[in-house]
KOLVEX-21864 format. One record per residue: residue number from 1; residue in three letters; chain; y, x, z of N, C-alpha, C, CB in turn. Coordinates in pm, 1 decimal, padded with zeros to 6 digits, always signed. Glycine has a CB too. Layout:
<atoms>
{i:NUM, aa:ala, ch:A, n.py:Y, n.px:X, n.pz:Z, ca.py:Y, ca.px:X, ca.pz:Z, c.py:Y, c.px:X, c.pz:Z, cb.py:Y, cb.px:X, cb.pz:Z}
...
</atoms>
This chain:
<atoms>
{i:1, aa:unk, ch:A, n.py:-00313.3, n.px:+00429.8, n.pz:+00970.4, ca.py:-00191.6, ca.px:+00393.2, ca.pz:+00900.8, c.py:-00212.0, c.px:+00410.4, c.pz:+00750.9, cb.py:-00072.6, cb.px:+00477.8, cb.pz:+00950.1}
{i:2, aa:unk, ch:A, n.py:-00114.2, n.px:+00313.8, n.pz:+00672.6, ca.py:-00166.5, ca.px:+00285.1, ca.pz:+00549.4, c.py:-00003.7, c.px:+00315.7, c.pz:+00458.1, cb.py:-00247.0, cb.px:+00107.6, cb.pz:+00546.7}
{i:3, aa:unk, ch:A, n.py:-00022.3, n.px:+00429.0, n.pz:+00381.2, ca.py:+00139.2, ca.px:+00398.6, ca.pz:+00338.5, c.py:+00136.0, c.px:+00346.0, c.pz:+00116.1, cb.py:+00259.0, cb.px:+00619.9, cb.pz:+00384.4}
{i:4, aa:unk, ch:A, n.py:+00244.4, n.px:+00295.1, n.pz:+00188.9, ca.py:+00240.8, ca.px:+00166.2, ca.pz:+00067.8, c.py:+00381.9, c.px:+00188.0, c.pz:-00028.9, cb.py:+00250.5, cb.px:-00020.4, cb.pz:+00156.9}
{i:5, aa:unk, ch:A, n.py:+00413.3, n.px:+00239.4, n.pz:-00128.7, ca.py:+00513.4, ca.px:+00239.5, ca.pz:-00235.7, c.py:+00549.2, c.px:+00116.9, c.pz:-00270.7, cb.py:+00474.5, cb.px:+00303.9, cb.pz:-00349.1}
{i:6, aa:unk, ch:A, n.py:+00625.2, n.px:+00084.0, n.pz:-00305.9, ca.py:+00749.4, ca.px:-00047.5, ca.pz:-00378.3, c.py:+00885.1, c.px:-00071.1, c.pz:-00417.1, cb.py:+00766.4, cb.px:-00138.5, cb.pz:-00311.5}
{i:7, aa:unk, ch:A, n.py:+00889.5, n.px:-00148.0, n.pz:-00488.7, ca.py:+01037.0, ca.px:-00160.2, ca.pz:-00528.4, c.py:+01084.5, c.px:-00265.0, c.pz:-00427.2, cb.py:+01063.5, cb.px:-00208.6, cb.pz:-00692.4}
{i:8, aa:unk, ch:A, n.py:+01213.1, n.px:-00222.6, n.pz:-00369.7, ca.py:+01318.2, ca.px:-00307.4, ca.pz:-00308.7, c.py:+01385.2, c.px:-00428.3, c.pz:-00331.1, cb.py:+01395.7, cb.px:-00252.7, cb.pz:-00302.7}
{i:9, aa:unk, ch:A, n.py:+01357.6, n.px:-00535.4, n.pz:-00279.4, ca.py:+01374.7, ca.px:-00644.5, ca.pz:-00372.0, c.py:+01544.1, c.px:-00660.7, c.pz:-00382.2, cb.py:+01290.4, cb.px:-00788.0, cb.pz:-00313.1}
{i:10, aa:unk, ch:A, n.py:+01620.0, n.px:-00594.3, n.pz:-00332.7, ca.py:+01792.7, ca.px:-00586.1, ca.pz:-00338.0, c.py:+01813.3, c.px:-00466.6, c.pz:-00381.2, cb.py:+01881.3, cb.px:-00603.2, cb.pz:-00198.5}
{i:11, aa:unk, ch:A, n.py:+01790.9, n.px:-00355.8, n.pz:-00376.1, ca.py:+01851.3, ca.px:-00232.3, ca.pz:-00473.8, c.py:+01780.4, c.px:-00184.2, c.pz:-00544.7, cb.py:+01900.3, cb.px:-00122.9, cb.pz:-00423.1}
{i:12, aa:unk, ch:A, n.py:+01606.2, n.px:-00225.4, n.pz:-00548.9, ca.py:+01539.4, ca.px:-00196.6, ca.pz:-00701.9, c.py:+01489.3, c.px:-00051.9, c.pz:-00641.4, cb.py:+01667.6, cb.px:-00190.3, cb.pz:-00869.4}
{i:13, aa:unk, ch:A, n.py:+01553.2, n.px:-00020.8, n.pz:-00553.4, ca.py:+01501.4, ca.px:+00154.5, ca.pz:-00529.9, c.py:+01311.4, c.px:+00168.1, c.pz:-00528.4, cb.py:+01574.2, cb.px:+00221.2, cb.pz:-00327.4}
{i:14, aa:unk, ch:A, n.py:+01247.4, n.px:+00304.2, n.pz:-00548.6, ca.py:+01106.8, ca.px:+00285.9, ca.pz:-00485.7, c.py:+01101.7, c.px:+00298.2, c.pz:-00329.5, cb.py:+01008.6, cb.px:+00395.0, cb.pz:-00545.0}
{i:15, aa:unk, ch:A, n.py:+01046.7, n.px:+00238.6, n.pz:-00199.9, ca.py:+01055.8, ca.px:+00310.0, ca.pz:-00100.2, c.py:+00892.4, c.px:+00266.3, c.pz:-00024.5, cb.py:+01206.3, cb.px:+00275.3, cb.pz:-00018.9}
{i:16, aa:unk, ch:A, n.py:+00918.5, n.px:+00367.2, n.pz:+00065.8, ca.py:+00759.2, ca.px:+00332.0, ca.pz:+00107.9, c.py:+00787.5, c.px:+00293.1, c.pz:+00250.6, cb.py:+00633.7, cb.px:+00472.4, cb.pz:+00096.4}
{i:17, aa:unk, ch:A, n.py:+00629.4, n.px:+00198.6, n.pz:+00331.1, ca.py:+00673.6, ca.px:+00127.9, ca.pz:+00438.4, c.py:+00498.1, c.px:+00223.8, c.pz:+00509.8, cb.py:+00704.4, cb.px:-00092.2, cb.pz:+00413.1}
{i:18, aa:unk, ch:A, n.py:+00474.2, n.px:+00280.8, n.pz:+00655.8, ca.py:+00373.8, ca.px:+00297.4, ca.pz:+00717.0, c.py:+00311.9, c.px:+00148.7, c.pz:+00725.7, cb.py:+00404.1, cb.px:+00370.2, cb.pz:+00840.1}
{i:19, aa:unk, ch:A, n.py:+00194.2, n.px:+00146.5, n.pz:+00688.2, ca.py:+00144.5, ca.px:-00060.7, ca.pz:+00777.0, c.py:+00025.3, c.px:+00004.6, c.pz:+00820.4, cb.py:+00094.5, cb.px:-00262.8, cb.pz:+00641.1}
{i:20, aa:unk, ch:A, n.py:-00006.5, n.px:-00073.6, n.pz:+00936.1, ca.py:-00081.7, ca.px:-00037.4, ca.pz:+00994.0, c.py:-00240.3, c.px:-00123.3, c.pz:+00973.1, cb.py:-00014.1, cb.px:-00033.1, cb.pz:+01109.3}
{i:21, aa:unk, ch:A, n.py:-00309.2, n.px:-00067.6, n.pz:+00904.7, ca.py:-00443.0, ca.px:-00110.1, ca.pz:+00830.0, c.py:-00571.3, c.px:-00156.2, c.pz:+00951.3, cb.py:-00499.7, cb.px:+00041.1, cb.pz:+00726.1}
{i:22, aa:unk, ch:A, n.py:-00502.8, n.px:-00174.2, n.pz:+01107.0, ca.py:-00584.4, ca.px:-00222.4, ca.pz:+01182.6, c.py:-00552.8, c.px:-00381.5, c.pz:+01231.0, cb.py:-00591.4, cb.px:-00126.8, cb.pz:+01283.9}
{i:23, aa:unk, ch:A, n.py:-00452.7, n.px:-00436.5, n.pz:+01151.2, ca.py:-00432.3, ca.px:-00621.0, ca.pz:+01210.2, c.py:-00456.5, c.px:-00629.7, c.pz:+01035.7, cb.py:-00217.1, cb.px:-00708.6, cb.pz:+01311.0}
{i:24, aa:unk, ch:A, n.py:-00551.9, n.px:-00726.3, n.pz:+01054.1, ca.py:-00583.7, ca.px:-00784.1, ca.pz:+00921.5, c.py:-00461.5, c.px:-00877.1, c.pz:+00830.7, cb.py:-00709.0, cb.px:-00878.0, cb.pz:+00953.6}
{i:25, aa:unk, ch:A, n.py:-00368.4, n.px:-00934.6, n.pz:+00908.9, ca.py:-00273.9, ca.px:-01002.7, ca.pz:+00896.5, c.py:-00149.1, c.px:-00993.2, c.pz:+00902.8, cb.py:-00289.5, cb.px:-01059.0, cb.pz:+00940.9}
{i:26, aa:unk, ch:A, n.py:-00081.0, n.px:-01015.9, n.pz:+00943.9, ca.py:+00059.7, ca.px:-00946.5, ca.pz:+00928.5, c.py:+00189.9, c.px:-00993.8, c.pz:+00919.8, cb.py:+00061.5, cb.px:-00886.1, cb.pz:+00833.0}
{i:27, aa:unk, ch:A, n.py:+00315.9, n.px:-01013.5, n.pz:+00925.5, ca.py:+00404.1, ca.px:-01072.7, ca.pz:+00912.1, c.py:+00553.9, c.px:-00972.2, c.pz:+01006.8, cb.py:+00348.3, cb.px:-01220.9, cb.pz:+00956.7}
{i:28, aa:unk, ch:A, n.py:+00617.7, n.px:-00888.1, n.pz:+00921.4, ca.py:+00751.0, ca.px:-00874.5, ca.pz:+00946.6, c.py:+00823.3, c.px:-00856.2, c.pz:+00916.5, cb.py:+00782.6, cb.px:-00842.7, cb.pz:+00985.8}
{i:29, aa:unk, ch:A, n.py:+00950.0, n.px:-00789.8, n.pz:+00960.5, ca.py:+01090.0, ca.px:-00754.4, ca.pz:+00883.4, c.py:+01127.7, c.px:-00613.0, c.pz:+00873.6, cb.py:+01210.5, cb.px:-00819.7, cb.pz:+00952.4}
{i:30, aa:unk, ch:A, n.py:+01143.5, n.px:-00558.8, n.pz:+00824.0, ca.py:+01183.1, ca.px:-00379.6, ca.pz:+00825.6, c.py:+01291.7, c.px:-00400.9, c.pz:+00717.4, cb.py:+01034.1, cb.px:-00240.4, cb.pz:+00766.8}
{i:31, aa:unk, ch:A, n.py:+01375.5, n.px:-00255.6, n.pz:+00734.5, ca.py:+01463.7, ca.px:-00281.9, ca.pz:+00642.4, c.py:+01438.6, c.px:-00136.3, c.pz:+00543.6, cb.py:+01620.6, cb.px:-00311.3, cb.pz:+00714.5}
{i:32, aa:unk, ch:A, n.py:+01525.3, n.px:-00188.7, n.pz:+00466.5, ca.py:+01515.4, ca.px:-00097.9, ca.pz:+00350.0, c.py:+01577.8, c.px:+00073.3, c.pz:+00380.3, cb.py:+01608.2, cb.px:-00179.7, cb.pz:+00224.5}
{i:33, aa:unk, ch:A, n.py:+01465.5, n.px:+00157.2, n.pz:+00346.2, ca.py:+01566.1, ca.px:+00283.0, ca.pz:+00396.0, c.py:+01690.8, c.px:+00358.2, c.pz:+00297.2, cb.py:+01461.5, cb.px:+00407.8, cb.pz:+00430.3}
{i:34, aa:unk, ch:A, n.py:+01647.0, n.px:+00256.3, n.pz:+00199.6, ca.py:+01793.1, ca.px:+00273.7, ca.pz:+00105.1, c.py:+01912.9, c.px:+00206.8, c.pz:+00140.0, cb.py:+01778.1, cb.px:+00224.1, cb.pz:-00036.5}
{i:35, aa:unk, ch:A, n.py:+01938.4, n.px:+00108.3, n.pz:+00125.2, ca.py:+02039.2, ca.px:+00009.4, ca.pz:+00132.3, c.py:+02042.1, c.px:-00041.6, c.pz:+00280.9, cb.py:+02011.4, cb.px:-00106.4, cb.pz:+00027.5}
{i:36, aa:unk, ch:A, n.py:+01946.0, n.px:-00108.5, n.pz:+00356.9, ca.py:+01905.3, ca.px:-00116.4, ca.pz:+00462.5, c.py:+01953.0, c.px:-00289.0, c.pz:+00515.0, cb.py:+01960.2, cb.px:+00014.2, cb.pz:+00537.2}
{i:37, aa:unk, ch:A, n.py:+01883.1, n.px:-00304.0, n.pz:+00379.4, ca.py:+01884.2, ca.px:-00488.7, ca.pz:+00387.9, c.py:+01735.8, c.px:-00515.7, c.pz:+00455.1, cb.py:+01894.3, cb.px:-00586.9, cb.pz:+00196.5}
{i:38, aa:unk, ch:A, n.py:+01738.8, n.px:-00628.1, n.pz:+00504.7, ca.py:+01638.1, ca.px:-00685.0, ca.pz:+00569.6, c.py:+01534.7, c.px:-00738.0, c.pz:+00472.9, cb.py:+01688.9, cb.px:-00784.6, cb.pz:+00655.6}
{i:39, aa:unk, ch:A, n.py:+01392.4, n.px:-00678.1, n.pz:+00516.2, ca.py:+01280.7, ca.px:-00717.2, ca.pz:+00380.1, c.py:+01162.8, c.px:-00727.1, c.pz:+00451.4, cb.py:+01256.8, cb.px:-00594.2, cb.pz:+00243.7}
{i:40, aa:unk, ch:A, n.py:+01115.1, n.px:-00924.5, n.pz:+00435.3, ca.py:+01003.8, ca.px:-00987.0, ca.pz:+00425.1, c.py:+00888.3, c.px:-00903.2, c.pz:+00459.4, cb.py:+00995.5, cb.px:-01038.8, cb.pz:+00304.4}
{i:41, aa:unk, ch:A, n.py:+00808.7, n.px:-00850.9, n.pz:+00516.4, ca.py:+00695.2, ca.px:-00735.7, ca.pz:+00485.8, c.py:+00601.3, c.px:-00863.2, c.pz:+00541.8, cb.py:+00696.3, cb.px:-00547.4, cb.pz:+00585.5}
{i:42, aa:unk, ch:A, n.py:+00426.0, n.px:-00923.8, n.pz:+00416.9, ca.py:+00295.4, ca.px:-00925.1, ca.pz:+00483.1, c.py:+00213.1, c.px:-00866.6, c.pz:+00373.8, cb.py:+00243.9, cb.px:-01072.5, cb.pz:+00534.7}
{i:43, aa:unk, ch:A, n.py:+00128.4, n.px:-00757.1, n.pz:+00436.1, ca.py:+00020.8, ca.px:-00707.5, ca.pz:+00420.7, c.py:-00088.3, c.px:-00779.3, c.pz:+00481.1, cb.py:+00029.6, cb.px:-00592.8, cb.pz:+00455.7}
{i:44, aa:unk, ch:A, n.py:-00210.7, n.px:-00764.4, n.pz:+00366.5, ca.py:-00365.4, ca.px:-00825.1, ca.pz:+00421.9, c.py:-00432.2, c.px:-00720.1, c.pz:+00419.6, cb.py:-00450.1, cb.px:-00939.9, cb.pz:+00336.3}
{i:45, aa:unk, ch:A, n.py:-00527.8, n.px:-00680.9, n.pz:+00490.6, ca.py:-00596.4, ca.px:-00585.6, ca.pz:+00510.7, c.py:-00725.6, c.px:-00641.6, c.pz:+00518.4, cb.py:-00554.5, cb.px:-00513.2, cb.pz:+00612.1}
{i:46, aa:unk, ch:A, n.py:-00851.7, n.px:-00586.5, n.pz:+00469.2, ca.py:-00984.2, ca.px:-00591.0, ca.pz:+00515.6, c.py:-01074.3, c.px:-00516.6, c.pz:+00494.2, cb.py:-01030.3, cb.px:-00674.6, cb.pz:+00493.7}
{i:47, aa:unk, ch:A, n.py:-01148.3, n.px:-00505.5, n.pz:+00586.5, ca.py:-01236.9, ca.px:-00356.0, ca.pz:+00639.9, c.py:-01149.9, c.px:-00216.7, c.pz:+00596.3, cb.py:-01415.7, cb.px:-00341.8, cb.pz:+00546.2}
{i:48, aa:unk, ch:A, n.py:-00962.7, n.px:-00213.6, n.pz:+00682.8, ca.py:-00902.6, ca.px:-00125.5, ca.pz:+00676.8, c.py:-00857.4, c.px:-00082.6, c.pz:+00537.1, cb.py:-00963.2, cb.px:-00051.4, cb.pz:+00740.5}
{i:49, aa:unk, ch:A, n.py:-00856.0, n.px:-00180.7, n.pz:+00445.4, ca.py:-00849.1, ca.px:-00164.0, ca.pz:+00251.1, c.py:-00715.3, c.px:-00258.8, c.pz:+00202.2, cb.py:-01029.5, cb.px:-00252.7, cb.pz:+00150.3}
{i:50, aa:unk, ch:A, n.py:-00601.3, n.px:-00244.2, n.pz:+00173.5, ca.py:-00502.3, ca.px:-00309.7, ca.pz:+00087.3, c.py:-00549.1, c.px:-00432.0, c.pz:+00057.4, cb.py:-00470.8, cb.px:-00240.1, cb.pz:-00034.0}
{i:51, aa:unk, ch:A, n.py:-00563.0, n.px:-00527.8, n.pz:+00062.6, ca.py:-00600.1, ca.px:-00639.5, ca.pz:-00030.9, c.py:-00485.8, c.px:-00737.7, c.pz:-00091.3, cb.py:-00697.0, cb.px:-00725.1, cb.pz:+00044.3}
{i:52, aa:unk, ch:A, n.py:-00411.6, n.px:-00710.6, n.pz:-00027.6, ca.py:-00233.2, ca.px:-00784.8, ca.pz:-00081.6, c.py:-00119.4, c.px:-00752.0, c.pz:-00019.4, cb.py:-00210.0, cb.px:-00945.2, cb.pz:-00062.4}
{i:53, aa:unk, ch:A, n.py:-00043.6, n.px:-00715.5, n.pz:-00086.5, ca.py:+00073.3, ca.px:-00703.7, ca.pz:-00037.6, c.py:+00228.3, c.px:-00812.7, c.pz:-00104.2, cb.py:+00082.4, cb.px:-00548.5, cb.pz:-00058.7}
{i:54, aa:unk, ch:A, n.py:+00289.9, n.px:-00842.2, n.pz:-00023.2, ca.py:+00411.5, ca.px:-00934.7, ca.pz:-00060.6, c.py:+00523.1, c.px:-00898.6, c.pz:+00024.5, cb.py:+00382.2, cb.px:-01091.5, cb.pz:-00042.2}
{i:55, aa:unk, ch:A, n.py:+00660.5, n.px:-00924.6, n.pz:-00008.5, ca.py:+00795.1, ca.px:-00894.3, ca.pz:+00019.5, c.py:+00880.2, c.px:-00976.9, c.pz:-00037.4, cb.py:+00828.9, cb.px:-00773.8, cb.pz:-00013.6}
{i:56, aa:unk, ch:A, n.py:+00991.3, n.px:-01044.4, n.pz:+00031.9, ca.py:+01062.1, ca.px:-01126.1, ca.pz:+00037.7, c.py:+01221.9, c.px:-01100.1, c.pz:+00104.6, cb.py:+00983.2, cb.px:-01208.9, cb.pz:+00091.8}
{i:57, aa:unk, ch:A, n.py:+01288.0, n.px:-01089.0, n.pz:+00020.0, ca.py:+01402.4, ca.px:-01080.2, ca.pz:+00069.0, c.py:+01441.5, c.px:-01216.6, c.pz:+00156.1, cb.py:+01489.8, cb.px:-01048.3, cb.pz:-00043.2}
{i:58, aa:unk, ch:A, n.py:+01506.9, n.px:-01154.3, n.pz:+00290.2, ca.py:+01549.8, ca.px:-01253.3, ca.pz:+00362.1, c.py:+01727.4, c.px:-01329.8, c.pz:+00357.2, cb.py:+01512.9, cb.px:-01192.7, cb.pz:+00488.9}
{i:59, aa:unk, ch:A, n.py:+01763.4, n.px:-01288.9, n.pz:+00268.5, ca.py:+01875.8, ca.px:-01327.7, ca.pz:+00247.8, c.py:+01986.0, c.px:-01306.2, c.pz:+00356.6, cb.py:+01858.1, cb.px:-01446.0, cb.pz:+00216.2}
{i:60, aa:unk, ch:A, n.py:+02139.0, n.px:-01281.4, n.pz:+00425.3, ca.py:+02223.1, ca.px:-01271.4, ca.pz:+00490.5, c.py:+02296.0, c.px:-01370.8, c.pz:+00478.9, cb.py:+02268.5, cb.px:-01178.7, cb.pz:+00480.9}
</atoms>
């Protein structure tokens, strides 16, 4: 497990998400543990290393 800091793309807060650094690929939704809006999560991973991260608010 890989833990990752960021800003919230709806309340700006910092919060951190566990990702798991063994699927190279990625694609889901978690919500914010501040506000607890729904947020975009893909991480790339390779040979278990960060290589990008992106977040997208999904709008309501």
């Amino acid at each position: 497990m890989y833990e990752h800091f960021f800003q919230c793309p709806y309340c700006w807060e910092q919060i951190s998400m566990l990702l798991d650094s063994s699927i190279p690929l990625q694609t889901y939704v978690e919500d914010c543990e501040v506000c607890c809006n729904p947020i975009e999560v893909t991480p790339r991973f390779e040979a278990s290393q960060l290589i990008g991260f992106e977040i997208r608010d999904i709008g309501q």
